[in-house]
C-alpha positions in Angstrom: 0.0 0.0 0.0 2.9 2.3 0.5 4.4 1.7 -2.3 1.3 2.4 -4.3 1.3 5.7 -2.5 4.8 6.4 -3.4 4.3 5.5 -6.8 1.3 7.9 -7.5 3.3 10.7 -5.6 6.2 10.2 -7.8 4.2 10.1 -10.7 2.8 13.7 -9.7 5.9 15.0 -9.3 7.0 13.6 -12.9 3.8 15.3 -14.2 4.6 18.3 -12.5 7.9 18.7 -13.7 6.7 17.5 -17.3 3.7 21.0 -17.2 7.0 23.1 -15.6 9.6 22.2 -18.7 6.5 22.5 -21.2 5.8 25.6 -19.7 9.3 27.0 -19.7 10.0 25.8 -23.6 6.8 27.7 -24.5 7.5 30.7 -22.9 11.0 30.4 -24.4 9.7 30.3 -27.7 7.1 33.0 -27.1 10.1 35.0 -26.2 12.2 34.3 -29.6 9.0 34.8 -31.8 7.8 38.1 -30.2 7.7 40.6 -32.1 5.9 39.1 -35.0 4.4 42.2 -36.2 4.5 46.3 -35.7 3.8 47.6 -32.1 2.2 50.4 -31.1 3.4 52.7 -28.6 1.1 55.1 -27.4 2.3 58.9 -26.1 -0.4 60.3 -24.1 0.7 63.9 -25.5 0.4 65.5 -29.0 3.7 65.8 -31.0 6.3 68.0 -30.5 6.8 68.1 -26.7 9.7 66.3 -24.3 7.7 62.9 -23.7 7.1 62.7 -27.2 10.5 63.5 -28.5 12.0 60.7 -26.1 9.3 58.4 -27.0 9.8 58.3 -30.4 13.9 57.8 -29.9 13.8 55.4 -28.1 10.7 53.7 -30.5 13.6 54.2 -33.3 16.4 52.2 -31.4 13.9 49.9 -30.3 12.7 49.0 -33.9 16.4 48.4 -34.9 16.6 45.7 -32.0 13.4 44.0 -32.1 13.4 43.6 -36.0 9.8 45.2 -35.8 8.5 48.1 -37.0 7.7 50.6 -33.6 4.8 53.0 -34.7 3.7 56.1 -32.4 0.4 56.6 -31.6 0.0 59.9 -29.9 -3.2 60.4 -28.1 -3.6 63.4 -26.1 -6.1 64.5 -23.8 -7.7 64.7 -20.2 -4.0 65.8 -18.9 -2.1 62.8 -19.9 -4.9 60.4 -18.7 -6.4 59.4 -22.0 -3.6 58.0 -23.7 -2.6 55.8 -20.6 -6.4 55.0 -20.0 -7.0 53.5 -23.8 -3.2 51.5 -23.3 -4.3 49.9 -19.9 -7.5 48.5 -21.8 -5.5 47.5 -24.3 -4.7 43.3 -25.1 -2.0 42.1 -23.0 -0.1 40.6 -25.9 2.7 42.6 -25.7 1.7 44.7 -28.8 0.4 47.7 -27.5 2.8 49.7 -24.7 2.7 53.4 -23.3 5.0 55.7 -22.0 3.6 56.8 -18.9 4.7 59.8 -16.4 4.7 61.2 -13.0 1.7 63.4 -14.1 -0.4 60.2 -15.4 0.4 58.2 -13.1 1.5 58.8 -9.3 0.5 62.0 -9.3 -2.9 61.3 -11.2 -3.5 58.6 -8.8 -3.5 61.2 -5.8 -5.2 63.8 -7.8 -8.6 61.7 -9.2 -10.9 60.1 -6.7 -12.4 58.0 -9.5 -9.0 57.5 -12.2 -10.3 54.9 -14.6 -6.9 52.9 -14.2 -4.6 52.0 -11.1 -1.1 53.3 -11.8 0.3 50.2 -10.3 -2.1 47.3 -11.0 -3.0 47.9 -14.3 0.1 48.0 -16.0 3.3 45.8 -16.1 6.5 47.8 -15.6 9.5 47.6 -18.2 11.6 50.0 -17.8 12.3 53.8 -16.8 13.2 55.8 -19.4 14.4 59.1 -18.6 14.5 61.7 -15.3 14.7 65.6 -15.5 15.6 67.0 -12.0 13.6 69.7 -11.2 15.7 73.1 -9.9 14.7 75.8 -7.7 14.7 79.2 -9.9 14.8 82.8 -9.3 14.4 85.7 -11.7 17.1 88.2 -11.8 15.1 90.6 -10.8 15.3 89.3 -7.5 18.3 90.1 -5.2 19.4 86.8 -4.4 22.7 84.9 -4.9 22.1 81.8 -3.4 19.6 79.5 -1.5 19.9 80.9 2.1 19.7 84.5 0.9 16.6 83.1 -0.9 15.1 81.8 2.4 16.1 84.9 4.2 14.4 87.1 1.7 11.0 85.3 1.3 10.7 85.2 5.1 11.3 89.0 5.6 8.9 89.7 3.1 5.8 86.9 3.2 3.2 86.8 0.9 5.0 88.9 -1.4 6.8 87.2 -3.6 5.2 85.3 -6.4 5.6 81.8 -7.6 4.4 80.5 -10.8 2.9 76.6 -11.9 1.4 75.0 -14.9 -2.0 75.5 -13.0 -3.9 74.0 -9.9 -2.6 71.0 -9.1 0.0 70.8 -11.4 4.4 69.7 -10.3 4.9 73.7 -9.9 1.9 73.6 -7.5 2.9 71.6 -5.5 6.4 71.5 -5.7 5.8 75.1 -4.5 3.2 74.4 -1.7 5.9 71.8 -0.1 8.6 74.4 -0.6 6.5 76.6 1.8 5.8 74.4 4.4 9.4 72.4 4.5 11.1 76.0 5.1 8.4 78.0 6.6 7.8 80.9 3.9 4.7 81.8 2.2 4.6 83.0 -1.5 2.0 83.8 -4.1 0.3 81.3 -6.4 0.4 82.3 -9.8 -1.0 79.5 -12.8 -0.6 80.1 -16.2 -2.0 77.9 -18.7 1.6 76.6 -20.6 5.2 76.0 -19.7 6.0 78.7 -22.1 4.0 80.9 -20.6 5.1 80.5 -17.0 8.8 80.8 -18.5 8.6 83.7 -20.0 6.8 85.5 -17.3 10.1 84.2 -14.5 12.6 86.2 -17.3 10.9 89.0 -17.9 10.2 89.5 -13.5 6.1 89.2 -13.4 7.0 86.1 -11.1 10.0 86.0 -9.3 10.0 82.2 -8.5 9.6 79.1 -10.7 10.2 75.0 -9.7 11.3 74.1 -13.1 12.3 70.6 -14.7 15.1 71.1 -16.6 14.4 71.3 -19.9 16.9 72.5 -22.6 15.5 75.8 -23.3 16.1 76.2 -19.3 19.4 74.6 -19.3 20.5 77.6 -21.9 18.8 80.4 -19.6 20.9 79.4 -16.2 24.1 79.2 -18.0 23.6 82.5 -20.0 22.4 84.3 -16.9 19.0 84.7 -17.4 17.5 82.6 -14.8 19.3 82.5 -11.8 19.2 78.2 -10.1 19.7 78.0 -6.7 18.7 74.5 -5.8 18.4 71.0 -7.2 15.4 69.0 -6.3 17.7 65.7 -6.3 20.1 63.6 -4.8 22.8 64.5 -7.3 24.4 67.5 -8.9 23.9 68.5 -12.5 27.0 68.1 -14.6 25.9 70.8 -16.6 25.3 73.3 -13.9 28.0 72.1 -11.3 27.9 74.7 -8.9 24.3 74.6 -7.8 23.8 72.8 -4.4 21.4 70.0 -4.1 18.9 70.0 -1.1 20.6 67.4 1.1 23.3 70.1 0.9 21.5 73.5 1.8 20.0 71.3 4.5 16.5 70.6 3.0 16.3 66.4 2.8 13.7 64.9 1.2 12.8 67.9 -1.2 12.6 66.5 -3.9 10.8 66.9 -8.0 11.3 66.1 -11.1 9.4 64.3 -14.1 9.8 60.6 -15.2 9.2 58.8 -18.1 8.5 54.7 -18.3 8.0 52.2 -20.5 5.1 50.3 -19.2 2.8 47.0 -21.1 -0.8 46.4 -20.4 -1.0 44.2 -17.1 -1.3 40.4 -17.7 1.7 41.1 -20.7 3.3 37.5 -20.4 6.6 37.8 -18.0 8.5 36.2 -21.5 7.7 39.6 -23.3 8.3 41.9 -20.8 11.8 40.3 -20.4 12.2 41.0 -24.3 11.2 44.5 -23.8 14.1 44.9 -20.8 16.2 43.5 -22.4 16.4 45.0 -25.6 15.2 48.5 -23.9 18.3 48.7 -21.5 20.0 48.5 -25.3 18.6 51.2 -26.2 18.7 53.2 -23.3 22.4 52.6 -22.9 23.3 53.2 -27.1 26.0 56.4 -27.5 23.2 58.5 -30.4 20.4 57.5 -27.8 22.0 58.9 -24.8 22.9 61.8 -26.1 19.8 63.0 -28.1 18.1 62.2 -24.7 20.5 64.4 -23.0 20.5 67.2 -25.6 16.6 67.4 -24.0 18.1 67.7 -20.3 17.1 64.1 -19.1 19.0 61.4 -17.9 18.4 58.4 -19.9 17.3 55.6 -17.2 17.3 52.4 -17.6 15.6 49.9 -14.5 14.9 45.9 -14.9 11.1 45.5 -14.5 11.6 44.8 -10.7 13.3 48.3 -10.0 10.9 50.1 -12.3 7.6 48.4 -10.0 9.6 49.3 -6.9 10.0 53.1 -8.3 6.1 53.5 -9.0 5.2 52.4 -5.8 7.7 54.5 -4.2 6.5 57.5 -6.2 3.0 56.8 -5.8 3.4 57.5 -1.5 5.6 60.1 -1.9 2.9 62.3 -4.1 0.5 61.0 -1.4 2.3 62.6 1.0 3.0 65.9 -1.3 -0.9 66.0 -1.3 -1.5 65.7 2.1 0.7 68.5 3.3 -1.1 70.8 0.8 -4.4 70.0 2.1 -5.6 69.6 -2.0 -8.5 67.1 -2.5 -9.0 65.2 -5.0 -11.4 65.3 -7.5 
């Protein structure tokens, strides 16, 4: 009788094994086969702007390296939402992806009571593909030369000094409502309704303060003089503007902003295909012409193995929480 029992248990285990290999060789070959046709990334942008000019580079190297044709499929709208919304109910075959962002994602997540897809749960994380820091920035106008001047100056005169943002609930926002209540100040809100706007209005003095990702039309205005940065919102200096302090060094920890881009599949994406998509992504990410292009922009290419890039999100995702609980906002 116990032999009979060992018998049947060792013939389980046999099947077992026999399902794990089959299972293994078929995601192996899933692997080699895939891509079989065109993929569409989708850019939750229109054309022309910093998500979509990474986007499409890195679609480029990525069609060199998966032997398949990488087609853009910009779709705008709702503040990043659509785009990401349409990928997330899109099959999870490994042929439709999205470049997501801090805006359409953690952020949006905080932001939208009712957000039609979980920034986390509805997607499968491939890779990170690029960081802007973001930089503390004063207009010349105001009589500053660096970050504890600035302190000083906003706390001698509160309430009248102006800061300017993207809009209600936007990275300037609050970027700029955390600057007040990690250093004690207050300042004026000021929206406008585009970066250029907002830009244009820190050079020429009606605002005197902006919390800017670097961008390359920025990145030309603190190194001819322009704009004047006295902090960056990161753990790391920036090689191309050495001399500014980061906040661990002014003694602000933790105050930190930016934007992010990842590459992100429809959740349920086999594991196979996502491995494809690292690998041949941290290609990409890490080729010369790519890096530099990417750089030209003012972001860091970043590449992260799918594990990393799930760790990030959620990492993100309580930080913002914790951005929009100091700022009292609620979301919509």
């Amino acid at each position: 009788m116990m032999t009979s029992k060992l018998g049947h248990g060792f013939a389980w285990l046999l099947s077992r094994s026999m399902c794990l290999l089959a299972l293994a060789a078929s995601l192996s070959a899933l692997a080699q086969s895939y891509p079989s046709k065109p993929i569409r990334l989708i850019i939750p942008y229109p054309p022309g702007g910093s998500v979509d000019l990474v986007g499409r580079n890195v679609a480029k190297k990525l069609t060199d390296f998966l032997g398949q044709p990488v087609v853009i499929d910009n779709k705008g709208g709702a503040g990043a939402r659509l785009g990401v919304e349409i990928a997330s109910k899109a099959p999870a075959d490994g042929y439709t992806l999205v470049v997501g962002t801090v805006t359409s994602l953690t952020m949006a997540a905080n932001m939208f009571s009712k957000l039609p897809y979980d920034p986390i749960k509805s997607f499968e994380p491939i890779t990170l593909l690029s960081k802007a820091p973001g930089l503390v920035t004063v207009s010349q106008a105001l009589p500053v030369k660096n970050f504890k001047e600035f302190v000083e100056y906003l706390k001698a005169h509160p309430g009248q000094v102006n800061y300017g943002s993207l809009g209600n609930g936007s990275i300037q926002n609050f970027t700029g409502e955390m600057f007040q209540s990690s250093t004690g100040t207050q300042m004026l809100h000021v929206p406008y309704q585009g970066a250029a706007q907002e830009l244009l209005a820190i050079l020429g003095g009606q605002v005197q303060v902006g919390f800017e990702v670097l961008s390359s039309f920025q990145l030309q205005n603190y190194q001819s003089g322009k704009l004047k940065a006295l902090l960056v919102a990161g753990k790391d200096r920036i090689s191309a503007l050495p001399n500014v302090p980061t906040a661990q060094e002014v003694g602000l920890p933790g105050f930190e902003f930016g934007a992010w881009f990842g590459l992100l599949a429809p959740a349920g994406t086999p594991p196979a295909i996502i491995q494809r998509l690292s690998v041949e992504s941290k290609k990409a990410l890490t080729d010369p012409e790519l890096m530099d292009v990417i750089g030209q922009q003012g972001q860091e290419p970043t590449w992260t193995s799918p594990q990393e890039t799930q760790a990030f999100l959620e990492a993100d995702l309580a930080r913002w929480a914790k951005v929009v609980k100091i700022t009292g906002f609620k979301p919509e």
